[in-house]
C-alpha positions in Angstrom: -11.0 -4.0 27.0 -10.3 -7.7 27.5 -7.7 -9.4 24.9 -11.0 -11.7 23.5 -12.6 -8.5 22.2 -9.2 -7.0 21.5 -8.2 -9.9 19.3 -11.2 -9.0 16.9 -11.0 -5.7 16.7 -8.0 -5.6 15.6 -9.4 -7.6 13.1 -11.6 -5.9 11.8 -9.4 -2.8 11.7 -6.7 -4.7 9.7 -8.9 -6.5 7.7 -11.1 -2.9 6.6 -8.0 -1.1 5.9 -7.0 -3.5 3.3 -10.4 -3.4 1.8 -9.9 0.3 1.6 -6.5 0.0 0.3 -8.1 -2.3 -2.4 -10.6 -0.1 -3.2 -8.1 3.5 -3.4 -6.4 1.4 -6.4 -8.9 0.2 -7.8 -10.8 3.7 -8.0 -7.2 5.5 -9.0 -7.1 2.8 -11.8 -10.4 3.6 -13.2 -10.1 7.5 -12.9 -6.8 7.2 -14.2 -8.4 5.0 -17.6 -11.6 7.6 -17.6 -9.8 11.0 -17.9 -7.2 9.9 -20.4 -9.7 7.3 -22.4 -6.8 4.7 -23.2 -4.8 7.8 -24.9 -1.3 8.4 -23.8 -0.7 10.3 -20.8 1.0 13.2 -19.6 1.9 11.5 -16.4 4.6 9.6 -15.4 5.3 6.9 -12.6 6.6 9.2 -10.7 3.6 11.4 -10.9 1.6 8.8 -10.4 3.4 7.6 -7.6 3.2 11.1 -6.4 -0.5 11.2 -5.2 -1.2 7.7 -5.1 1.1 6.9 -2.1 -0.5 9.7 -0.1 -4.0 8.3 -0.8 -2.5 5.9 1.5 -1.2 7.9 4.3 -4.0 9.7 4.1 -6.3 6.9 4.8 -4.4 5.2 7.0 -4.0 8.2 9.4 -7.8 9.2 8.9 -7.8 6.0 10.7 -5.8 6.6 13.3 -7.1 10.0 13.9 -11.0 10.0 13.9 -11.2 6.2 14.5 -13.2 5.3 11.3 -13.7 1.5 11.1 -15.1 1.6 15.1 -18.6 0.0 16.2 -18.4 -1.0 12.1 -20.6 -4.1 12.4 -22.9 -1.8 14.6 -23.5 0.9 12.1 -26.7 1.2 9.6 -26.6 1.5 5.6 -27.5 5.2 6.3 -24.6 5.8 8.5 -22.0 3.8 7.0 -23.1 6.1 3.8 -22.3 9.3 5.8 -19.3 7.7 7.3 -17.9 6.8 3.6 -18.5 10.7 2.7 -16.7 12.2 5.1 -13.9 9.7 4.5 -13.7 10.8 0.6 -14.4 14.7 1.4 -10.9 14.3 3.7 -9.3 12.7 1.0 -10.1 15.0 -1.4 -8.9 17.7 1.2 -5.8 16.5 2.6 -4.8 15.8 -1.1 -5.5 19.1 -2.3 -3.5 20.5 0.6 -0.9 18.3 -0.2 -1.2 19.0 -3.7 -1.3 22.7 -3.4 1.8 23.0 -0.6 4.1 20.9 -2.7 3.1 22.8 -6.1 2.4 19.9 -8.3 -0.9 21.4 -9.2 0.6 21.9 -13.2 1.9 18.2 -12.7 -1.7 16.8 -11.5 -4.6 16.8 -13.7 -7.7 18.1 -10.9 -10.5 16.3 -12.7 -8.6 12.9 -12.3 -9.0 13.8 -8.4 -12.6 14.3 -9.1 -13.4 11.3 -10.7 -10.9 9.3 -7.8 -13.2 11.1 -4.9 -16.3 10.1 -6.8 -15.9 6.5 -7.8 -13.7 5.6 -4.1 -16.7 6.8 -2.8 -19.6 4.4 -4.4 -16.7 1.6 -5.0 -15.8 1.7 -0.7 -19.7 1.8 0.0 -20.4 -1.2 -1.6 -17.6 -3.1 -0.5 -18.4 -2.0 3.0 -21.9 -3.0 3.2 -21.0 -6.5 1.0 -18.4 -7.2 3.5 -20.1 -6.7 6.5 -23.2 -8.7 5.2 -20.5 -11.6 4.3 -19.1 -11.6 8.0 -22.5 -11.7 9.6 -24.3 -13.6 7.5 -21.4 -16.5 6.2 -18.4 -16.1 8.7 -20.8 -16.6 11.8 -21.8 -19.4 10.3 -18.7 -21.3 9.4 -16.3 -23.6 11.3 -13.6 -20.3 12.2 -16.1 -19.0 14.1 -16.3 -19.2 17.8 -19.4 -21.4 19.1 -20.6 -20.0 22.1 -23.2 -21.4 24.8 -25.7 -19.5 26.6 -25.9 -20.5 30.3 -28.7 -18.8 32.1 -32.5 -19.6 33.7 -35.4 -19.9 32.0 -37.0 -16.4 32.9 -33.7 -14.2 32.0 -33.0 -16.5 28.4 -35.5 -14.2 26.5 -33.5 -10.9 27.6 -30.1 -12.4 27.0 -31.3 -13.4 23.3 -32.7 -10.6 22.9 -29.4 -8.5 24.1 -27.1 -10.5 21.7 -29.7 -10.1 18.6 -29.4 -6.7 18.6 -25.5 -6.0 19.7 -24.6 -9.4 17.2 -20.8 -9.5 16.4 -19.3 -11.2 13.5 -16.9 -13.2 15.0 -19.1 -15.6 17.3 -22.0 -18.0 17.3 -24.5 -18.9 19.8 -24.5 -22.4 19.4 -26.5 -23.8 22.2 -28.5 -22.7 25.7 -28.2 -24.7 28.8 -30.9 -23.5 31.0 -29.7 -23.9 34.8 -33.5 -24.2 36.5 -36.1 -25.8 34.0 -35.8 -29.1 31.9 -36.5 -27.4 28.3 -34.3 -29.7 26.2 -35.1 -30.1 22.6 -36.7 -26.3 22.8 -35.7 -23.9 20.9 -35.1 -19.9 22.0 -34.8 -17.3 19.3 -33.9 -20.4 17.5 -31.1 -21.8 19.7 -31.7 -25.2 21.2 -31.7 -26.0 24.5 -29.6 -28.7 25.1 -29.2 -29.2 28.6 -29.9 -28.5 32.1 -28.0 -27.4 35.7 -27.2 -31.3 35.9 -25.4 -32.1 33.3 -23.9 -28.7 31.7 -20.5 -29.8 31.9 -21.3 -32.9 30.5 -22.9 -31.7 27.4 -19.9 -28.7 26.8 -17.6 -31.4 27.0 -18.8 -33.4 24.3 -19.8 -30.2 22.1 -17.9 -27.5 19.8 -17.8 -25.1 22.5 -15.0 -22.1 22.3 -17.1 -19.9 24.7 -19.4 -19.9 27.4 -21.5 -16.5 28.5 -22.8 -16.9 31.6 -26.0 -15.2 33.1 -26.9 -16.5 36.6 -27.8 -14.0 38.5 -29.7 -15.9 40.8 -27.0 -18.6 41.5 -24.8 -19.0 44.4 -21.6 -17.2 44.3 -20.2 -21.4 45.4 -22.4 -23.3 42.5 -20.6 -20.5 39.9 -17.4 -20.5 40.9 -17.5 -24.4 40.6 -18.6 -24.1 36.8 -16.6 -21.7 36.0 -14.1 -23.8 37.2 -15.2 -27.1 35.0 -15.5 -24.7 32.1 -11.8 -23.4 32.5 -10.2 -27.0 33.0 -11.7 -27.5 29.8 -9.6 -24.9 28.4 -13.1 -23.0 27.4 -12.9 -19.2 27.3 -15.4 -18.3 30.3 -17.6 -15.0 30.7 -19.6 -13.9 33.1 -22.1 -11.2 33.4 -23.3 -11.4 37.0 -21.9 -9.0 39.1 -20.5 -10.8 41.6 -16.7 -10.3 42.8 -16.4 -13.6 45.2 -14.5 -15.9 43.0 -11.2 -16.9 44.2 -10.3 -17.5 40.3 -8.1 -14.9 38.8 -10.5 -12.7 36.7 -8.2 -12.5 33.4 -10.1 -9.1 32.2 -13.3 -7.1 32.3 -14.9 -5.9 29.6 -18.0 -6.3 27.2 -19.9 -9.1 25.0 -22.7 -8.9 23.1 -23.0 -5.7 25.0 -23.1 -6.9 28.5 -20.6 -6.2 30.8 -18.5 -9.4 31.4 -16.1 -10.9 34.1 -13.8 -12.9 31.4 -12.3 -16.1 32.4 -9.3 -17.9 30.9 -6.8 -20.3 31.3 -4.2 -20.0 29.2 -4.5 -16.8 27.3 -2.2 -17.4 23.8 -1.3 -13.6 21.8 -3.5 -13.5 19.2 -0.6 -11.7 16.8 1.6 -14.5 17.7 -1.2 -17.1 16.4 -1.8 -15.2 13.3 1.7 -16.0 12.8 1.3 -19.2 13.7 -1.1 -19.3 11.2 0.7 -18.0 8.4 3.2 -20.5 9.4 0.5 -23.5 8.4 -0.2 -22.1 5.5 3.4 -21.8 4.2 4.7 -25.1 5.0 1.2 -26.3 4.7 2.0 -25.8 0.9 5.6 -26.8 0.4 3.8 -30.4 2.5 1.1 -30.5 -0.3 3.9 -30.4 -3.2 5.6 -33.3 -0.9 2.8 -35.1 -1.0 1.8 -34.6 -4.6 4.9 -35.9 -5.6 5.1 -38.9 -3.5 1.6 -40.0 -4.2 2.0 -42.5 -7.4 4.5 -43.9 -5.8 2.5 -45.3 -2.9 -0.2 -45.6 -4.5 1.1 -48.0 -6.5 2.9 -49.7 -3.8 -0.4 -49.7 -1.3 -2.8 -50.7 -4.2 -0.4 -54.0 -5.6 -0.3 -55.3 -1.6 -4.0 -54.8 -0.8 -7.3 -54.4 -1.7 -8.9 -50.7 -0.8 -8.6 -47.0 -1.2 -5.4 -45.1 -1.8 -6.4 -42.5 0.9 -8.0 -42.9 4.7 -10.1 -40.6 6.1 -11.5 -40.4 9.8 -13.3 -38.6 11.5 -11.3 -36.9 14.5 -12.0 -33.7 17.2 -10.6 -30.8 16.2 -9.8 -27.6 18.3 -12.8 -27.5 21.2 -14.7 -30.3 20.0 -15.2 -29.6 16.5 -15.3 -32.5 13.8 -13.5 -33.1 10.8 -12.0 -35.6 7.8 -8.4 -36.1 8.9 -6.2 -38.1 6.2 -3.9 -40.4 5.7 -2.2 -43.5 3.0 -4.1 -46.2 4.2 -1.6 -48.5 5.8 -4.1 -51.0 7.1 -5.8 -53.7 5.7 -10.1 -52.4 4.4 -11.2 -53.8 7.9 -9.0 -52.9 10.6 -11.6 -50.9 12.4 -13.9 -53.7 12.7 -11.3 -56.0 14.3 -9.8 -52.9 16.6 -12.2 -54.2 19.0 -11.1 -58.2 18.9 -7.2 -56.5 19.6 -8.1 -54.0 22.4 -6.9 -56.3 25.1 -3.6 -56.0 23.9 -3.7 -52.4 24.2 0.1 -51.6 25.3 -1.1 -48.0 25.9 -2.6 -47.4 29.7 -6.0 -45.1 29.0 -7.9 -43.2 26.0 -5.5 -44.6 23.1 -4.5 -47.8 21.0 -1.5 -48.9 19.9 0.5 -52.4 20.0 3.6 -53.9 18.6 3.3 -56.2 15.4 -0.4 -54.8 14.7 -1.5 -57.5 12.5 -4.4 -55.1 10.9 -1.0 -52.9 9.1 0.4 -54.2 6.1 3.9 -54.9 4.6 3.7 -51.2 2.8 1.8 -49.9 5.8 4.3 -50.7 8.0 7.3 -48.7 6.1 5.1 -45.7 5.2 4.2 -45.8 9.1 8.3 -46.5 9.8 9.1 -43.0 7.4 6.0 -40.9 8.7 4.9 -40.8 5.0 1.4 -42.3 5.7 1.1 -39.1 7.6 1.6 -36.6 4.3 -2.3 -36.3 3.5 -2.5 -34.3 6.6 -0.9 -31.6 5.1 -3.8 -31.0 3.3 -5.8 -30.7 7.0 -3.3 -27.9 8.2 -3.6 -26.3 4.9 -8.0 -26.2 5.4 -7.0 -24.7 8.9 -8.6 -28.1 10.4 -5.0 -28.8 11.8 -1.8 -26.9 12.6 2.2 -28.2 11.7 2.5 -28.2 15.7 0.2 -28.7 18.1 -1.6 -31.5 20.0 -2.9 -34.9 18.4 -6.5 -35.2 17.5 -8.4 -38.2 19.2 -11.1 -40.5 17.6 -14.7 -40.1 18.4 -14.8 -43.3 20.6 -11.6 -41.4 22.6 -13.3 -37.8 22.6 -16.6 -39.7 24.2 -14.6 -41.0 27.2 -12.8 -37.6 28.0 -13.2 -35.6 31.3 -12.9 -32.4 31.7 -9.1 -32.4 32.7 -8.2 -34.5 29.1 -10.6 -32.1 27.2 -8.6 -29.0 27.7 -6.2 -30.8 25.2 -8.4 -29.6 22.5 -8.4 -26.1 23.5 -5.8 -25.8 20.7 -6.1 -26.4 17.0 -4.7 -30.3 16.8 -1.5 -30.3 15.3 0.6 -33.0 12.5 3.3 -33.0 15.1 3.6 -32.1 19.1 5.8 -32.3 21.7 4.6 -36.2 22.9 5.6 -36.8 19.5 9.2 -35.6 19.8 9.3 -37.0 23.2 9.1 -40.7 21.6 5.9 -41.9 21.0 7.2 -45.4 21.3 8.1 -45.0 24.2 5.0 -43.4 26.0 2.7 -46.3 27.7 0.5 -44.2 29.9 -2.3 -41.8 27.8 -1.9 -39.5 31.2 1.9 -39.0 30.2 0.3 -37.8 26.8 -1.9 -35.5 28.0 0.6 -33.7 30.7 2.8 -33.0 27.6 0.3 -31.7 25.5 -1.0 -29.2 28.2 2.6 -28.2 29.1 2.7 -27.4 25.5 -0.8 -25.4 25.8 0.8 -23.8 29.0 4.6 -22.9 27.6 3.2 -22.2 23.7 5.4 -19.9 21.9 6.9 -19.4 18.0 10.3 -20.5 19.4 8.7 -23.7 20.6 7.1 -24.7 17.7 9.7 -24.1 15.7 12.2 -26.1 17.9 9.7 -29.2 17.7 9.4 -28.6 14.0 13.2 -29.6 13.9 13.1 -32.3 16.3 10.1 -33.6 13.9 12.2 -34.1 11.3 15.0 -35.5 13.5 12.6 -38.3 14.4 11.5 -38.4 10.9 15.1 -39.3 9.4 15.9 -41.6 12.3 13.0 -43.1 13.0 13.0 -42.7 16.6 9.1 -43.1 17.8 7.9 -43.7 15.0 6.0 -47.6 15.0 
């Protein structure tokens, strides 16, 4: 099994067992209200404790031993009702046993068990069947999913469609169709656009929300694929391909399935997915303590911005997030309303060499702008970003439209990454950095080296260069 389908599996099994945790207390609660009807009861928290702790282990290693929560999002109403059954029946087993070899049967009231084993079983159902509909229908869907384009030809697009249909997983979204040997743009397939041909692929990836690409060519030349494949991984896109062809001089990272197909998976920097969920948990905490931070400081410049210049408190632009995906980043506006418009008038005194702006004694940033800018405190709205999950605390800095446009295939693996409020160019002194090329070899030695203890470290050195003031214009 290749670490892509790994990752979501795992997934699924954490995420079902806390549903099913959820749903054992809930049920125990409601038997526990129905056989004593609000009167006092015999039982004590230690009884209670007694069998509802080993509703747990039992569950949990009714996982472990019959694999319950496998092919889930593959399994009917009909099955998933049979599947649910034999789940309570075990309980109501293993409990008994447990109940019967450790002689608490004058302790335990039996019809509580009965009414636990009957209401776990309709209470799990439904929350089975709601959440599967939820991750199918909504999750697939939304902006955490990963957007995934079909490359094939025009006679074998029908079968591939046809092939993810009916072995559809939660966790992905086929986005778009690039057909390799007809012009079709604009069509739709199983209603999936087509929106490009052999020619300009790579262009079009490039400039889309791409995360993954499946590819089904199994009438190109083992040459023409390897090259794609190649384009595709410089762009830091996960790459899969289901031809069966074993030429490629590119490491194959795994092999495994998608969709249902057999796959060849391709990556170039494979992150551990546990090691992001912490990453991830990280955002979220000081994501929070940020927002606070910010709350706080807001009437203050507020005020200050508001009795300098005319405009809104906040600005908001649209950036490119994590493989091309668009979003509202925010800031204190420390510009004057139209400092967009005369960007263009100051771009020939660009001090930075390539795909970014930025010159000494900006005339477009104000008195206020200037010390909010100084202290990294125009910067606090962004917490807000990290907290949505558009950004992360560390990561790589998210480029304008305008830039994202201009990018080859070599700066777009930059964006492989969810952008981050801070990164290692950052830390490196901004200031200092004249070259965009310089940028873009630390932010892919960051993709490259990524680890906790990294981000952590240039956490610190943020605030380092935070109180100093080092790189910070």
């Amino acid at each position: 099994m290749n670490n892509y389908n790994k990752k979501y599996q795992i997934i699924e099994s954490y995420g079902l067992f806390l549903l099913d945790v959820i749903c054992i207390t809930v049920s125990y609660g409601l038997a526990y209200m129905i056989r004593f009807h609000g009167t006092e009861s015999p039982l004590g928290n230690r009884e209670i404790a007694q069998i509802y702790l080993p509703f747990l282990l039992i569950c949990m290693l009714n996982n472990f031993f019959t694999n319950e929560y496998k092919h889930f999002f593959q399994r009917g109403y009909y099955y998933e009702l049979l599947r649910v059954v034999r789940y309570n029946v075990i309980l109501f087993l293993a409990t008994g046993a447990y109940i019967y070899a450790f002689r608490l049967e004058l302790e335990f009231s039996r019809l509580l068990l009965g009414y636990f084993v009957v209401i776990n079983t309709v209470i799990t159902y439904i929350v089975r069947i709601a959440f599967k509909s939820y991750m199918r229908r909504y999750y697939s869907k939304s902006r955490s999913s990963d957007k995934v384009m079909i490359v094939t030809s025009g006679k074998d697009a029908e079968h591939v469609m046809k092939q993810i249909e009916t072995d559809a997983a939660w966790s992905y979204e086929i986005s778009a169709i690039a057909l390799i040997d007809e012009d079709r743009v604009g069509e739709n397939i199983h209603g999936v656009q087509v929106v490009a041909k052999e020619e300009d692929v790579i262009d079009v990836a490039r400039q889309s929300a791409v995360d993954v690409v499946l590819l089904y060519c199994p009438h190109m030349n083992n040459q023409e694929l390897e090259l794609m494949v190649q384009s595709f991984l410089a762009m830091g896109i996960v790459c899969h391909n289901c031809v069966e062809q074993f030429g490629f001089e590119i490491p194959c990272s795994s092999v495994g399935k998608f969709a249902g197909m057999p796959v060849m998976t391709y990556v170039m920097t494979e992150m551990d997915y546990r090691r992001m969920m912490i990453k991830r948990l990280m955002d979220i905490v000081g994501a929070s303590v940020g927002v606070l931070i910010t709350l706080v400081f807001t009437p203050f410049v507020a005020l200050a911005i508001k009795l300098e210049s005319k405009g809104p408190v906040f600005f908001s632009q649209v950036r490119i997030g994590k493989n091309g995906r668009r979003f509202k980043m925010y800031k204190f506006r420390s510009m004057y309303i139209d400092a967009e418009e005369r960007k263009k008038e100051l771009m020939a005194q660009n001090e930075v060499k390539g795909l970014m702006f930025k010159m000494d004694n900006d005339p477009r940033i104000t008195k206020v702008g200037q010390f909010i800018r100084k202290t990294s405190i125009d910067e606090l709205p962004q917490f807000f970003n990290v907290l949505k999950g558009d950004m992360s605390l560390v990561g790589t800095r998210p480029p304008t439209v305008d830039e994202f446009e201009q990018y080859n295939i070599y700066y777009r693996r930059r964006l492989s990454i969810t952008p981050g409020l801070t990164g290692m160019w950052q830390v490196s002194g901004r200031s200092d950095i004249k070259d965009f090329d310089d940028v873009v070899k630390l932010d892919l030695k960051y993709i490259d080296e990524w680890s906790l203890k990294q981000d952590v470290k240039i956490l610190i050195q943020t605030v380092g260069v935070v109180l100093f003031g080092r790189g910070s214009k």
